[in-house]
MIROBA-155314 format. One record per residue (C-alpha): residue number from 1; z, x, y. Coordinates in Angstrom, 3 decimals, decimal comma. Each point is the difference from the previous one (the first is absolute). Example, Ala and Ser with C-alpha at 12.3 -4.5 7.8 and 13.67 -1.06 7.14 Angstrom:
! MIROBA-155314
R  num  z  x  y
R  1  7,800  12,300  -4,500
R  2  -0,660  1,370  3,440
! end
This chain:
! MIROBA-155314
R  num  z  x  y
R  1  98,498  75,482  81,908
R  2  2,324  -1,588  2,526
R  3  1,742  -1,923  -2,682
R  4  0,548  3,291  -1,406
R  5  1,055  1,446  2,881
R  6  2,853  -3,085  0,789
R  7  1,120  0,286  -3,783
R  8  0,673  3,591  0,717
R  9  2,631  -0,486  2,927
R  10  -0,027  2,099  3,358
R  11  0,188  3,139  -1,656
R  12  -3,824  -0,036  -0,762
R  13  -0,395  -0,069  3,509
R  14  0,876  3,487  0,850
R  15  -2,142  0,861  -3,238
R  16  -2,989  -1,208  1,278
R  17  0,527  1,586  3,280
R  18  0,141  3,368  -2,240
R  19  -3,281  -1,132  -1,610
R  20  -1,906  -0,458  3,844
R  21  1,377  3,562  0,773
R  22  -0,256  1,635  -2,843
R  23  -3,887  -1,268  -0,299
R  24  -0,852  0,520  3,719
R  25  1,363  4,029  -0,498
R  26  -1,612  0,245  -2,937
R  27  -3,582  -1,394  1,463
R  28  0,929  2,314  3,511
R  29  0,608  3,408  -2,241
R  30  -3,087  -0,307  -1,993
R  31  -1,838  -0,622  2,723
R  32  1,698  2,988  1,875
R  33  0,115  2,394  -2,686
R  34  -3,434  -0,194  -1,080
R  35  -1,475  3,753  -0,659
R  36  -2,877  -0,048  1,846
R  37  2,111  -1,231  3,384
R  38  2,687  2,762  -0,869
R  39  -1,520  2,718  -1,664
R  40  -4,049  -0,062  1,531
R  41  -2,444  1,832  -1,709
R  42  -1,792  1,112  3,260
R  43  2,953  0,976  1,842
R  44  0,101  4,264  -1,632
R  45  -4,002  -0,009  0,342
R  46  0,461  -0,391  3,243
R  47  2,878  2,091  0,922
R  48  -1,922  3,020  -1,979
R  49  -3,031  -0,234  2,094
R  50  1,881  -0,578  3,142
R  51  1,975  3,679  -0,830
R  52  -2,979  1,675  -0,953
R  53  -1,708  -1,001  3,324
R  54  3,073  0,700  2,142
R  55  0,300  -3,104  0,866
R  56  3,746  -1,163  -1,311
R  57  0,781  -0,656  4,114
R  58  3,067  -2,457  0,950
R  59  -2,037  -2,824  0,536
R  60  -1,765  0,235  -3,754
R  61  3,832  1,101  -1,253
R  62  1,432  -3,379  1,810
R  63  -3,183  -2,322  -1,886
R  64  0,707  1,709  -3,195
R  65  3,545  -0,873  0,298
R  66  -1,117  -4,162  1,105
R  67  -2,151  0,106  -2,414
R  68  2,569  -0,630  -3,117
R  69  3,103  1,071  -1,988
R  70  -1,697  2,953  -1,213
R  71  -0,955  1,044  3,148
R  72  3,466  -0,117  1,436
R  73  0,586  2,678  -2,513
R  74  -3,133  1,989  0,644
R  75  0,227  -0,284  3,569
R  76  3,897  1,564  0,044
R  77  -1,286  2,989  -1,829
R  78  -3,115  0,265  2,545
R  79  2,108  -0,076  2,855
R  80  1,777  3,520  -1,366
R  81  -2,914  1,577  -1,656
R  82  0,278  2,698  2,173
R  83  3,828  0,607  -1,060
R  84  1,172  1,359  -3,637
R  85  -0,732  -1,568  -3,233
R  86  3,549  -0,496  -0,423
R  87  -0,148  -1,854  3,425
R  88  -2,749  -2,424  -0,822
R  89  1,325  -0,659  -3,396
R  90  3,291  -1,086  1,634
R  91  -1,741  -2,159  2,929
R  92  -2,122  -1,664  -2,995
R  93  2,985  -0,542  -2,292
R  94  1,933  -1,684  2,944
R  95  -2,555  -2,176  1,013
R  96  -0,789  -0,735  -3,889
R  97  3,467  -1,461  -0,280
R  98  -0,060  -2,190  2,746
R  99  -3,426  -1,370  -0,925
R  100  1,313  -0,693  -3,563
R  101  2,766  -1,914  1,607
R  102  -2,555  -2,007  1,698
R  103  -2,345  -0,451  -3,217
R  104  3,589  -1,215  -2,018
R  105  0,793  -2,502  3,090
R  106  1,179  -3,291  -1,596
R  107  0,462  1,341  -3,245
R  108  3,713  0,241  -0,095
R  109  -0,048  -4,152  0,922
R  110  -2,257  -0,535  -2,697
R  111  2,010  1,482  -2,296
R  112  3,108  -1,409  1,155
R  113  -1,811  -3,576  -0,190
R  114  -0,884  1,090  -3,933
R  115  3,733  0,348  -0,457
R  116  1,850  -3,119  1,801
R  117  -2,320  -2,420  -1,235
R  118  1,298  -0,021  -3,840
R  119  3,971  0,098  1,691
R  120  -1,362  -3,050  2,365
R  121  -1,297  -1,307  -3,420
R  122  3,179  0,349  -1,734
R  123  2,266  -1,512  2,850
R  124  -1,858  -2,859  -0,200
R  125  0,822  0,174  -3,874
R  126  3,365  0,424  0,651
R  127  -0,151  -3,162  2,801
R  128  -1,933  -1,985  -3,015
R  129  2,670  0,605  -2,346
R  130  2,921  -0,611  2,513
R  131  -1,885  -3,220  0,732
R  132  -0,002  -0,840  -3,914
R  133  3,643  0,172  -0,864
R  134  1,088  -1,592  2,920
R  135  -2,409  -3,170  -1,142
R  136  1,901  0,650  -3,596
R  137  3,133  0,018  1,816
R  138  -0,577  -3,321  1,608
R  139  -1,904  -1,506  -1,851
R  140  0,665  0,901  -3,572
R  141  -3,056  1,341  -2,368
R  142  -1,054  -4,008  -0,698
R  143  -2,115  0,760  3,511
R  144  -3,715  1,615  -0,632
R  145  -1,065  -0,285  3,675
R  146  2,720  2,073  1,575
R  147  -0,277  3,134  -2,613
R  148  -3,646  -0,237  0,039
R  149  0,069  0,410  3,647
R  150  2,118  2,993  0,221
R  151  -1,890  1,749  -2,781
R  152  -3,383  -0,374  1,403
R  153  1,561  1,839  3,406
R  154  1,172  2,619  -2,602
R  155  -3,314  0,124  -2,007
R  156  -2,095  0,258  3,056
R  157  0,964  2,031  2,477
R  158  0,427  2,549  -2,416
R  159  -3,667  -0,156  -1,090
R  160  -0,768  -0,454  3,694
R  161  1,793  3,454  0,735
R  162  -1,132  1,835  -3,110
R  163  -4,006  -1,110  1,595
R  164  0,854  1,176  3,254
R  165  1,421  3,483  -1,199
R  166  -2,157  0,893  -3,028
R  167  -3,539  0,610  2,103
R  168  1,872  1,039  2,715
R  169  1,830  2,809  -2,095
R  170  -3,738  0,756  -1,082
R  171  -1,886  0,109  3,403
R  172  2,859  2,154  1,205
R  173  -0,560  2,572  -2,450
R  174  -3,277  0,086  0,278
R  175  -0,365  0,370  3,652
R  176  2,636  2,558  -0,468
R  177  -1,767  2,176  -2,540
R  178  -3,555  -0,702  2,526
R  179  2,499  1,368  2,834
R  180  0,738  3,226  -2,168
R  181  -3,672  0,557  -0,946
R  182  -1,159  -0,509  3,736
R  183  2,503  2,734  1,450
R  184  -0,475  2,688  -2,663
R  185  -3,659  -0,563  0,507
R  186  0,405  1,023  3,701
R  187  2,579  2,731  -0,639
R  188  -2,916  1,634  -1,698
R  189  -2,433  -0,921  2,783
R  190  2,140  1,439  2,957
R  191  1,103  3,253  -2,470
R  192  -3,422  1,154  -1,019
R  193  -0,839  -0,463  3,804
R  194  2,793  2,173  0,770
R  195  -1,079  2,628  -2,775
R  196  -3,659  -0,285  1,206
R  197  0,790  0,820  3,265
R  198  1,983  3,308  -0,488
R  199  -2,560  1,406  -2,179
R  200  2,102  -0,321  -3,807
R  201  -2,008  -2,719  -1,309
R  202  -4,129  -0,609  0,381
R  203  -1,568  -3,121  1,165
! end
């Protein structure tokens, strides 16, 4: 591996820096994003009970919101429950952006990473190449060493890019579309709480 990594010039330095990152965000998110952590299946129980009882007070309102993303949501529409629909709606949907903000965090790099490795490949293709007809130049084509040097650079940090980028491309997608999926999943948490509580939808 570190002969393939010397054959490949500097450049696949920066790509394996790409890989590191690129893994470590993608091991973070999943962690981060999973639904149980996000979206928990005890959390609307809970609320339910506690507004049936009369017991949504600040202190519960302030451990739903701790408790996780959902509950950030929850807990802004708790706080106005005693305000319009249109008021709790809005307090929900503003807190619902901010928390998807948070759920995309790292995202953007990962995607970024997915897109600069294959040009990272490529310089080094173009470095390889560069490298190969100045050998011809000074050497003449009678030298195999030279050329064979400069078109292994070529040959593998282009392959070195293209492994970076492809699962990256994938992972970033998929956390992506898991991102989506968790946030329209507590849109329609926080809404039917909303409905529920103004009387135009039952339990």
């Amino acid at each position: 591996m570190l002969e393939i990594v010397e054959a490949g010039g500097w450049v696949m330095y920066p790509i394996i820096a790409c890989s590191i990152a690129a893994m470590a965000i993608v091991l973070e998110r999943f962690w981060a994003l999973r639904r149980g952590r996000v979206v928990p299946d005890d959390l609307m129980p809970w609320v339910w009970q506690l507004h049936r009882k009369g017991q949504v007070t600040a202190e519960a309102i302030e451990e739903i919101r701790e408790g996780s993303p959902l509950g950030r949501v929850v807990a802004a529409g708790l706080v106005n429950r005693n305000h319009s629909r249109e008021v709790m709606k809005e307090s929900i949907e503003e807190t619902g952006r901010q928390v998807a903000h948070d759920l995309e965090r790292y995202l953007n790099l990962l995607g970024t990473i997915g897109a600069i490795s294959p040009l990272l490949g490529l310089y080094g293709t173009v470095l390889g190449m560069i490298r190969t007809f100045t050998a011809i130049t000074t050497s003449g084509i009678g030298e195999a060493a030279p050329l064979a040097g400069g078109i292994a650079v070529a040959l593998i940090t282009t392959a070195a890019g293209l492994t970076v980028a492809i699962p990256t491309l994938l992972f970033y997608h998929v956390l992506t579309g898991r991102v989506d999926s968790l946030v329209i999943r507590m849109e329609e948490e926080a809404l039917r709480m909303v409905e529920v509580m103004h009387g135009e939808r039952e339990q």
